[in-house]
N, CA, C and O atoms as a GROMACS GRO file, in nm:
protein
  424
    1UNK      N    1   0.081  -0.119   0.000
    1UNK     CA    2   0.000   0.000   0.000
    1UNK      C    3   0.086   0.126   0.000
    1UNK      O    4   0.048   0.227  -0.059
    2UNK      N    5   0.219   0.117   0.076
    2UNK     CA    6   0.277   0.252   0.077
    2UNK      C    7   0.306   0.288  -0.062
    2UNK      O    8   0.270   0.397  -0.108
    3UNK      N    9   0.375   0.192  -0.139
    3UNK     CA   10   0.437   0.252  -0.320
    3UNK      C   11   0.322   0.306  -0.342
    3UNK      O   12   0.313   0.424  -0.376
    4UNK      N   13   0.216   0.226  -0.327
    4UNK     CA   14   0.100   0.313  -0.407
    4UNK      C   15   0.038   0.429  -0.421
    4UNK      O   16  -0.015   0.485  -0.518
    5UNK      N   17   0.060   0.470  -0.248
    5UNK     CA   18  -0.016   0.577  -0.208
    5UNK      C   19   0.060   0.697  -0.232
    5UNK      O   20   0.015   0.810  -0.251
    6UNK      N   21   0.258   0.636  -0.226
    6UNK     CA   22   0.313   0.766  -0.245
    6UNK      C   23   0.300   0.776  -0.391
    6UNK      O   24   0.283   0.893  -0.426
    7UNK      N   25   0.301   0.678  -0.504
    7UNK     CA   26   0.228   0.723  -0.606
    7UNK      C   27   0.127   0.831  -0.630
    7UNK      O   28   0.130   0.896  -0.734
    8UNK      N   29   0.042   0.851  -0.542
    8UNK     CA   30  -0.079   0.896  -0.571
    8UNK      C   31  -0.212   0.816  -0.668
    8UNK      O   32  -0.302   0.875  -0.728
    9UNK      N   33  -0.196   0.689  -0.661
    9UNK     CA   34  -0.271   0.591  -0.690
    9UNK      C   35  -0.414   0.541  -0.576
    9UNK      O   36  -0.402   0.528  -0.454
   10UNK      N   37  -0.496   0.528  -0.626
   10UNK     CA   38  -0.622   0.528  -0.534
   10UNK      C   39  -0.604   0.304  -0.563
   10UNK      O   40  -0.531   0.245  -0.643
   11UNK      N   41  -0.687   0.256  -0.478
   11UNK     CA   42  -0.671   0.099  -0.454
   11UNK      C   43  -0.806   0.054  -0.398
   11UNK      O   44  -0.894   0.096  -0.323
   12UNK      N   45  -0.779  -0.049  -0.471
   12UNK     CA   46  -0.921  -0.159  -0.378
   12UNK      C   47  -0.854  -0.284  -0.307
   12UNK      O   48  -0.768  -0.346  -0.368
   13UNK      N   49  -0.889  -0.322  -0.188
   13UNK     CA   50  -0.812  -0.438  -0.114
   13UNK      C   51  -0.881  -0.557  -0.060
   13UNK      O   52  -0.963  -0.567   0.031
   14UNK      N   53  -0.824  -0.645  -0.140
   14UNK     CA   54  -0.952  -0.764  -0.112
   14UNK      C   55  -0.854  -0.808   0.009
   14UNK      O   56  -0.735  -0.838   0.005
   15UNK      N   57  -0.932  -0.802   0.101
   15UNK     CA   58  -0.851  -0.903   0.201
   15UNK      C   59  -0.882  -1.036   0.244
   15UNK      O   60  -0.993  -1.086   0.221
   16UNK      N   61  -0.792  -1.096   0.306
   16UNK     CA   62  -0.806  -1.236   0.371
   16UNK      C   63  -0.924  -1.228   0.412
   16UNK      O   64  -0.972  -1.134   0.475
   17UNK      N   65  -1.012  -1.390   0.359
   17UNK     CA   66  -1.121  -1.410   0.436
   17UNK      C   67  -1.153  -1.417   0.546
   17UNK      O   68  -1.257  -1.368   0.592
   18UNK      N   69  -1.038  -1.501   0.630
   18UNK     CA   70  -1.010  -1.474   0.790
   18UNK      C   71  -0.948  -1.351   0.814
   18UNK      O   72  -0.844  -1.370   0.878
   19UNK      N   73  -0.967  -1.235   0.789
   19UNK     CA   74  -0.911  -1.108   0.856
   19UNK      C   75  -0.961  -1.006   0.836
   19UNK      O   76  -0.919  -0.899   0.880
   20UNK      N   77  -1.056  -1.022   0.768
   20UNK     CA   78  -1.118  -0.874   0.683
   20UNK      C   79  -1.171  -0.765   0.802
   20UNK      O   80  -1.183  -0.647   0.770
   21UNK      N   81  -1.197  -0.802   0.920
   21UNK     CA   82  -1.186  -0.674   1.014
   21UNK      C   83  -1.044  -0.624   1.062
   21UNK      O   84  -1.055  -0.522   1.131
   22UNK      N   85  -0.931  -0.661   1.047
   22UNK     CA   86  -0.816  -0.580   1.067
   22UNK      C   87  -0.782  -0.502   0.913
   22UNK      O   88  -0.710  -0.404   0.934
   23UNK      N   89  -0.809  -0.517   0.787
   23UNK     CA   90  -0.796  -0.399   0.706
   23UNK      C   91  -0.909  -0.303   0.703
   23UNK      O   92  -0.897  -0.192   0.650
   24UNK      N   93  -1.030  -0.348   0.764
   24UNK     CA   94  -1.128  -0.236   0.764
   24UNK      C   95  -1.084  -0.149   0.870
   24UNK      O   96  -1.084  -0.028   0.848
   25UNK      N   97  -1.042  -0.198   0.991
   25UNK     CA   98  -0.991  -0.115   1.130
   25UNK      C   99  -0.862  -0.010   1.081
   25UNK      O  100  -0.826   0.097   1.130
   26UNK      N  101  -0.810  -0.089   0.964
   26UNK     CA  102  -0.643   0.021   0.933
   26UNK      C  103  -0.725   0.117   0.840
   26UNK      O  104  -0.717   0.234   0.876
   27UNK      N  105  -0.802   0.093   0.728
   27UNK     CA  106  -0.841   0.207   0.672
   27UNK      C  107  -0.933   0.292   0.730
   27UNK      O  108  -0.944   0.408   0.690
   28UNK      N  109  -1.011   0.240   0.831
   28UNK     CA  110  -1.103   0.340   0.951
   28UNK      C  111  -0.989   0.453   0.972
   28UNK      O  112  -0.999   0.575   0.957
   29UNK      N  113  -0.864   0.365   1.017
   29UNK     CA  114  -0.759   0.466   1.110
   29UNK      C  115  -0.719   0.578   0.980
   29UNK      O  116  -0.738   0.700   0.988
   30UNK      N  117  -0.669   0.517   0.879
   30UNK     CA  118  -0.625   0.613   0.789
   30UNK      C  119  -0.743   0.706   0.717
   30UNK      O  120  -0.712   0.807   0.654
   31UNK      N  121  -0.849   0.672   0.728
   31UNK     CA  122  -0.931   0.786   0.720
   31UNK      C  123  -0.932   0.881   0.817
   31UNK      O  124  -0.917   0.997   0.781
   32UNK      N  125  -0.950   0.850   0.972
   32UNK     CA  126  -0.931   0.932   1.057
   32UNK      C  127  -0.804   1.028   1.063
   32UNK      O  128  -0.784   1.119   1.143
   33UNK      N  129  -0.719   0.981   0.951
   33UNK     CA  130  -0.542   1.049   0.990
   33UNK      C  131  -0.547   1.139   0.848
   33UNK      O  132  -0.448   1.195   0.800
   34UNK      N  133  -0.683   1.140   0.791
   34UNK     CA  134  -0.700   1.189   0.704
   34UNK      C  135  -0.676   1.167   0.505
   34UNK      O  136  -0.655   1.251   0.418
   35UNK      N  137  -0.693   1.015   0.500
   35UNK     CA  138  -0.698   1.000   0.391
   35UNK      C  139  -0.768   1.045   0.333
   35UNK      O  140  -0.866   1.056   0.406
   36UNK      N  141  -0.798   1.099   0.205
   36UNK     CA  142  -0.944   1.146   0.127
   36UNK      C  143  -1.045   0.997   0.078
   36UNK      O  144  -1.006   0.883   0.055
   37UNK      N  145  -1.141   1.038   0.075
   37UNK     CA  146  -1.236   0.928   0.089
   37UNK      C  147  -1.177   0.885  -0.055
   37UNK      O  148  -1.104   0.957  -0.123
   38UNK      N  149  -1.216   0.775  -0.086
   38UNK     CA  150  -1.187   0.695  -0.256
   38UNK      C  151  -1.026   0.627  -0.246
   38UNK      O  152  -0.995   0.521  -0.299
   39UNK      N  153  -0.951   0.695  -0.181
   39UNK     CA  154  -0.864   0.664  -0.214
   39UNK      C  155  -0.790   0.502  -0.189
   39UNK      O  156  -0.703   0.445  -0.255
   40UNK      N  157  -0.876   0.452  -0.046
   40UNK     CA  158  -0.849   0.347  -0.017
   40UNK      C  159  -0.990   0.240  -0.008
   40UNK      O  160  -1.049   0.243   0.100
   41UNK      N  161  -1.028   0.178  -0.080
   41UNK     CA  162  -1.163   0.098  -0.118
   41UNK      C  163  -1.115  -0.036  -0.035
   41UNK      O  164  -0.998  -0.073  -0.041
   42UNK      N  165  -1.218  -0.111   0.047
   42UNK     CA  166  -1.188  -0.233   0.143
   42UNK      C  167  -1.274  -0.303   0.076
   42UNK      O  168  -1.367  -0.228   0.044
   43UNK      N  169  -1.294  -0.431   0.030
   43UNK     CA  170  -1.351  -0.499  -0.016
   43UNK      C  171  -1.347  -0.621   0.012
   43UNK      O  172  -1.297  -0.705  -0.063
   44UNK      N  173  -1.405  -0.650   0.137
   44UNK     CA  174  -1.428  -0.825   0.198
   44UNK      C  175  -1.533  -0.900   0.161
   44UNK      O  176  -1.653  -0.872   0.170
   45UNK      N  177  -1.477  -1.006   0.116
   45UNK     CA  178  -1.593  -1.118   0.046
   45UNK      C  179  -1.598  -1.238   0.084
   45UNK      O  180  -1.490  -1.293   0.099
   46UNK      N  181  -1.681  -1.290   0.101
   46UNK     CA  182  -1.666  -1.491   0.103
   46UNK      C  183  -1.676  -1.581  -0.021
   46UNK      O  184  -1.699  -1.702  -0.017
   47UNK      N  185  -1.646  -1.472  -0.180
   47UNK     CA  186  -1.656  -1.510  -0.266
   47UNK      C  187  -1.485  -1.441  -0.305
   47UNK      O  188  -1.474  -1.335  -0.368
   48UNK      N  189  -1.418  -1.483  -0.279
   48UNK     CA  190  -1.265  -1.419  -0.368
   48UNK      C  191  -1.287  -1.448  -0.528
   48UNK      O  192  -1.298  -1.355  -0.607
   49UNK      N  193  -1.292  -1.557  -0.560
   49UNK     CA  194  -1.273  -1.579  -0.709
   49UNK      C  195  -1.347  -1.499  -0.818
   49UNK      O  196  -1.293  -1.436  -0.909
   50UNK      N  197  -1.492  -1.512  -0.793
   50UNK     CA  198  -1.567  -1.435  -0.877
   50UNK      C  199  -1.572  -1.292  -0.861
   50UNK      O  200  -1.632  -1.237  -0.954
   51UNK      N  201  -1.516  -1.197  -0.750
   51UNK     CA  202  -1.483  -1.124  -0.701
   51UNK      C  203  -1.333  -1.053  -0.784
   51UNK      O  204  -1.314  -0.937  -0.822
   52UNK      N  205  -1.267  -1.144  -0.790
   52UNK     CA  206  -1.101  -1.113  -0.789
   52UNK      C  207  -1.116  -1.083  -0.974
   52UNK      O  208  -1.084  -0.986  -1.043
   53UNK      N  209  -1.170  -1.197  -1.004
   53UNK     CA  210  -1.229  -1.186  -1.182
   53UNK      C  211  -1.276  -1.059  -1.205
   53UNK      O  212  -1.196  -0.979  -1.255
   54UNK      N  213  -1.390  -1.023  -1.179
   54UNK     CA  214  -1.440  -0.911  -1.155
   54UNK      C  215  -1.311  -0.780  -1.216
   54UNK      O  216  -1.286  -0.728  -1.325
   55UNK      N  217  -1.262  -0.770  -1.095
   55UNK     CA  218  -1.172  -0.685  -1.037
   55UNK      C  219  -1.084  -0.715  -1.202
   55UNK      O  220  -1.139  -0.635  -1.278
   56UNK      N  221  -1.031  -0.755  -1.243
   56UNK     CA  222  -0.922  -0.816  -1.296
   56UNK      C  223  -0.993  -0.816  -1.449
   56UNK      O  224  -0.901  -0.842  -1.527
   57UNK      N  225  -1.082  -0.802  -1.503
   57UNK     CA  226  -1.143  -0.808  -1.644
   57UNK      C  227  -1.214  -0.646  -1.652
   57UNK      O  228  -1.254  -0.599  -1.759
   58UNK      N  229  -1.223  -0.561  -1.502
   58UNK     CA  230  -1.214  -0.428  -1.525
   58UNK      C  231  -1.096  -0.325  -1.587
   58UNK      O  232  -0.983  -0.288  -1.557
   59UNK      N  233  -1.164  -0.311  -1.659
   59UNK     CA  234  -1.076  -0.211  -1.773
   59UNK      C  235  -1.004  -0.086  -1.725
   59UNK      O  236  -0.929  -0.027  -1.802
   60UNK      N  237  -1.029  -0.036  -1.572
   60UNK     CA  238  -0.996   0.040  -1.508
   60UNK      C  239  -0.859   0.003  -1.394
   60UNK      O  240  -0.790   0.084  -1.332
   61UNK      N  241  -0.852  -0.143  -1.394
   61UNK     CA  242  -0.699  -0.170  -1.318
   61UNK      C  243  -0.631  -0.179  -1.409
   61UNK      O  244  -0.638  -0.209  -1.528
   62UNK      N  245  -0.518  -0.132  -1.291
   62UNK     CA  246  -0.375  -0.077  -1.402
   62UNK      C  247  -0.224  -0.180  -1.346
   62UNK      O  248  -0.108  -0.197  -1.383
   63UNK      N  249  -0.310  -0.227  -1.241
   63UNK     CA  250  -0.182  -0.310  -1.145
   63UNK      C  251  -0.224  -0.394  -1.086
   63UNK      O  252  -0.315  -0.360  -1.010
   64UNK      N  253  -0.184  -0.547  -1.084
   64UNK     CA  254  -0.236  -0.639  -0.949
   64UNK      C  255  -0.159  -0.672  -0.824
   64UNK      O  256  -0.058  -0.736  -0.854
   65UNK      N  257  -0.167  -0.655  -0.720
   65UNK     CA  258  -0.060  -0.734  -0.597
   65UNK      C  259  -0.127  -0.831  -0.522
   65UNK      O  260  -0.245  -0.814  -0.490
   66UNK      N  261  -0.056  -0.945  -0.489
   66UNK     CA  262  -0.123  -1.035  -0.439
   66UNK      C  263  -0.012  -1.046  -0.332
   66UNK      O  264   0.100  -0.997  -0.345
   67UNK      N  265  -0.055  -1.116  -0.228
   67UNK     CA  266   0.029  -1.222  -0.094
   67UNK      C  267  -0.067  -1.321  -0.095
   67UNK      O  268  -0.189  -1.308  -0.105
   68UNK      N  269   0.009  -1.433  -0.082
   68UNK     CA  270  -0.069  -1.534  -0.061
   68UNK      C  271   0.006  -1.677  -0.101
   68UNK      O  272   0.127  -1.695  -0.090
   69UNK      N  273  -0.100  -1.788  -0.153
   69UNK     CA  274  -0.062  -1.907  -0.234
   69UNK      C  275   0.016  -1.911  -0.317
   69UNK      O  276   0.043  -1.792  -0.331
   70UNK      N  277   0.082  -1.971  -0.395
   70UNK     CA  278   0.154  -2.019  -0.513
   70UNK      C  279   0.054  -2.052  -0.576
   70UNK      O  280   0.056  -1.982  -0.677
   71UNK      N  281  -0.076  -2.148  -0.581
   71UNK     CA  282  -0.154  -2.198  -0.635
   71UNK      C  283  -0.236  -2.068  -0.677
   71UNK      O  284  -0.238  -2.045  -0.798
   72UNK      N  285  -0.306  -1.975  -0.590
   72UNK     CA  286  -0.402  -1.850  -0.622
   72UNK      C  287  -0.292  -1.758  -0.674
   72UNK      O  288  -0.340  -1.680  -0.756
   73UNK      N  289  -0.195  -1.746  -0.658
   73UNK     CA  290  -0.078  -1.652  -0.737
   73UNK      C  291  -0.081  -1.693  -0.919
   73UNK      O  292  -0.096  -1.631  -1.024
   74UNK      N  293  -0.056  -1.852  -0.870
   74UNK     CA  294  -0.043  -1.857  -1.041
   74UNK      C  295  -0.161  -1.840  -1.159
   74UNK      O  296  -0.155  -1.843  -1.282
   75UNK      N  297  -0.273  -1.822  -1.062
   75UNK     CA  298  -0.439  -1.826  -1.132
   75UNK      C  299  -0.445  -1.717  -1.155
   75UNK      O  300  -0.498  -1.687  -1.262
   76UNK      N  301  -0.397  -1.616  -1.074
   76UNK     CA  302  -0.458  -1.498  -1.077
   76UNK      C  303  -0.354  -1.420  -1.204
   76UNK      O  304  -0.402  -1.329  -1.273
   77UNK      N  305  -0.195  -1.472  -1.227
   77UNK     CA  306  -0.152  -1.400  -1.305
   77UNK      C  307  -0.164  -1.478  -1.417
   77UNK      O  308  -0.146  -1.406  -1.515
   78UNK      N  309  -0.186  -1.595  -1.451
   78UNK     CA  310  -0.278  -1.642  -1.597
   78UNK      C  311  -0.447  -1.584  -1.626
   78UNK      O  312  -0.501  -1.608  -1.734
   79UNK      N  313  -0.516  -1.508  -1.518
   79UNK     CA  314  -0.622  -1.401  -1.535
   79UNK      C  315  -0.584  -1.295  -1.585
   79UNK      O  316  -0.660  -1.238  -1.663
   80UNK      N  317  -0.414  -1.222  -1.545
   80UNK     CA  318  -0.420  -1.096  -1.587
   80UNK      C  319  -0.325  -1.140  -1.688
   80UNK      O  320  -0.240  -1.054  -1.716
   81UNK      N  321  -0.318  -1.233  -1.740
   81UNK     CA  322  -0.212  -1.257  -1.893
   81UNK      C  323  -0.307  -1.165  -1.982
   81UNK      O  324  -0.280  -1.048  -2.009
   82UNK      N  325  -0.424  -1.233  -2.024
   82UNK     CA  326  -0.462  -1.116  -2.132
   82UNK      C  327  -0.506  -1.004  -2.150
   82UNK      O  328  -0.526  -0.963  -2.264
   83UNK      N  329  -0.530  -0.936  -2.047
   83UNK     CA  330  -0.549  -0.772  -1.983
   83UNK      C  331  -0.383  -0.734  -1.985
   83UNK      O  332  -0.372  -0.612  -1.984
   84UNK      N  333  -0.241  -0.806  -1.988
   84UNK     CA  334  -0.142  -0.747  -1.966
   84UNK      C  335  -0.096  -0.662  -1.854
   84UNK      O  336  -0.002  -0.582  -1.852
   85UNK      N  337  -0.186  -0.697  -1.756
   85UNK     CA  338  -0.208  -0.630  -1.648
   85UNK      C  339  -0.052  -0.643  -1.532
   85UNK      O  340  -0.026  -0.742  -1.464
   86UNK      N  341   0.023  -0.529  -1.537
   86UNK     CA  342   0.124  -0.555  -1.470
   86UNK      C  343   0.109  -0.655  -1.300
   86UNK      O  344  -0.008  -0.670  -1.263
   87UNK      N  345   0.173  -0.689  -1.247
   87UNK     CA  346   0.184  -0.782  -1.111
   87UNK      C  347   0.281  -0.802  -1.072
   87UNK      O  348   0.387  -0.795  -1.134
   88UNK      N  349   0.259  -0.840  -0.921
   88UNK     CA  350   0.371  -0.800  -0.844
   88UNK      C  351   0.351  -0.916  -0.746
   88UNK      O  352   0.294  -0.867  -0.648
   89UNK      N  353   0.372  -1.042  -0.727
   89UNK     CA  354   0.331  -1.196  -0.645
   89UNK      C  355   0.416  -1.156  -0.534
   89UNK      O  356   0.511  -1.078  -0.536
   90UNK      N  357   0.360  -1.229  -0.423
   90UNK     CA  358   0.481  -1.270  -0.296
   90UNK      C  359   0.389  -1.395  -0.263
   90UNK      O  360   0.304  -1.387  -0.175
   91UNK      N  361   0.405  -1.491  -0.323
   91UNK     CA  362   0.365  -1.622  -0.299
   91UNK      C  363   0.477  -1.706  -0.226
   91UNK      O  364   0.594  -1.712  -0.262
   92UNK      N  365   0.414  -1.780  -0.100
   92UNK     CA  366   0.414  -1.901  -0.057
   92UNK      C  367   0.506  -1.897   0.034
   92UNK      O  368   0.568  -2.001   0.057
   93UNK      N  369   0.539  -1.774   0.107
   93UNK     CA  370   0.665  -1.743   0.177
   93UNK      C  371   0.624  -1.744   0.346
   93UNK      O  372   0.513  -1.776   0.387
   94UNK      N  373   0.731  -1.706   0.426
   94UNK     CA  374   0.635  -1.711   0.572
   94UNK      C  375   0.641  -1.550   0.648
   94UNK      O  376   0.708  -1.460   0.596
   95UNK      N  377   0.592  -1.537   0.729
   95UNK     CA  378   0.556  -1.406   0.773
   95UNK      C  379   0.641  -1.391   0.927
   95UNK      O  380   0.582  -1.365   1.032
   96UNK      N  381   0.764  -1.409   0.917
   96UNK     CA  382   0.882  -1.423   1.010
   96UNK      C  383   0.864  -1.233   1.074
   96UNK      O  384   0.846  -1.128   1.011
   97UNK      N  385   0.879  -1.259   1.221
   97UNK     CA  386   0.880  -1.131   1.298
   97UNK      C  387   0.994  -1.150   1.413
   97UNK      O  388   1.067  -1.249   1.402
   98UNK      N  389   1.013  -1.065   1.517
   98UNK     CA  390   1.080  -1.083   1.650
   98UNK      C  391   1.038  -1.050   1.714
   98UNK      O  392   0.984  -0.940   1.711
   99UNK      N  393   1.039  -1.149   1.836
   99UNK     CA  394   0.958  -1.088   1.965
   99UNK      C  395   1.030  -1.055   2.018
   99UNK      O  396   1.126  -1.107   1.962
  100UNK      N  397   1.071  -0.994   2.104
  100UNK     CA  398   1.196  -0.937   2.222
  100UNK      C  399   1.179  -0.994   2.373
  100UNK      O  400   1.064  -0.994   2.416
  101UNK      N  401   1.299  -1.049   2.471
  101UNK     CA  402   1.241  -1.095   2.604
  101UNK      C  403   1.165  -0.999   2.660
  101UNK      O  404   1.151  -1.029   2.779
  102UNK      N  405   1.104  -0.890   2.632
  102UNK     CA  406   1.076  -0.768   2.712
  102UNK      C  407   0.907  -0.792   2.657
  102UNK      O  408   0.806  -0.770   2.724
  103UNK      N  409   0.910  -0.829   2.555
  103UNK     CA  410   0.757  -0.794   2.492
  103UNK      C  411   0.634  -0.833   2.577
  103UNK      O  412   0.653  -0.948   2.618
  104UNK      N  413   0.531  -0.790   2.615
  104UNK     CA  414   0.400  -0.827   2.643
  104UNK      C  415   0.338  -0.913   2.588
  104UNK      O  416   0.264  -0.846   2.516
  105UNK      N  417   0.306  -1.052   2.565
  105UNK     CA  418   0.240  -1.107   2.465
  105UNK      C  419   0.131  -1.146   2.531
  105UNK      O  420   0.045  -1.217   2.479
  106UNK      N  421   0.127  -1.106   2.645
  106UNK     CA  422  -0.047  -1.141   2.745
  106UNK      C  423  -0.092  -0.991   2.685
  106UNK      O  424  -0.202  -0.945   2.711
   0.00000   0.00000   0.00000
């Protein structure tokens, strides 16, 4: 989201089916910190596929990013093969952090 925004590029964000209230809670916040409305679109579904199609045969995207599968990575950029639709994958990797002995995790 940051390249984009310092772009000046407006976005729609399909998020994880299991998570879709922590990107609605970050764009709540970044509206409150003053995003302009449009610029950040949240879009949670229990339908990704017909959804993501959608998204992806609109003549109005200019870019796709995905995280996720290898399997939904490789579908989604044989969807945007014939739109030519630039993409940007981070498939199948792990989501490595550090906790510190000090941290609170209660």
């Amino acid at each position: 989201m940051g390249p984009a925004f310092a772009a000046g590029c407006t976005m729609i964000v399909k998020p994880a089916q299991e998570t879709p209230l922590t990107m609605l809670l970050l764009a709540k916040l970044m509206g409150e910190a003053g995003l302009p409305k449009g610029v950040l679109s949240v879009l949670p579904t229990s339908s990704p596929g017909p959804v993501s199609e959608a998204l992806i045969n609109d003549g109005r995207l200019r870019k796709l990013t995905f995280t996720g599968s290898t399997g939904v990575g490789k579908a989604l950029v044989k969807q945007s093969a014939d739109k030519l639709l630039r993409t940007s994958m981070e498939l199948g990797g792990n989501a490595p952090f550090v906790v510190f002995d000090d941290a609170d995790v209660d």
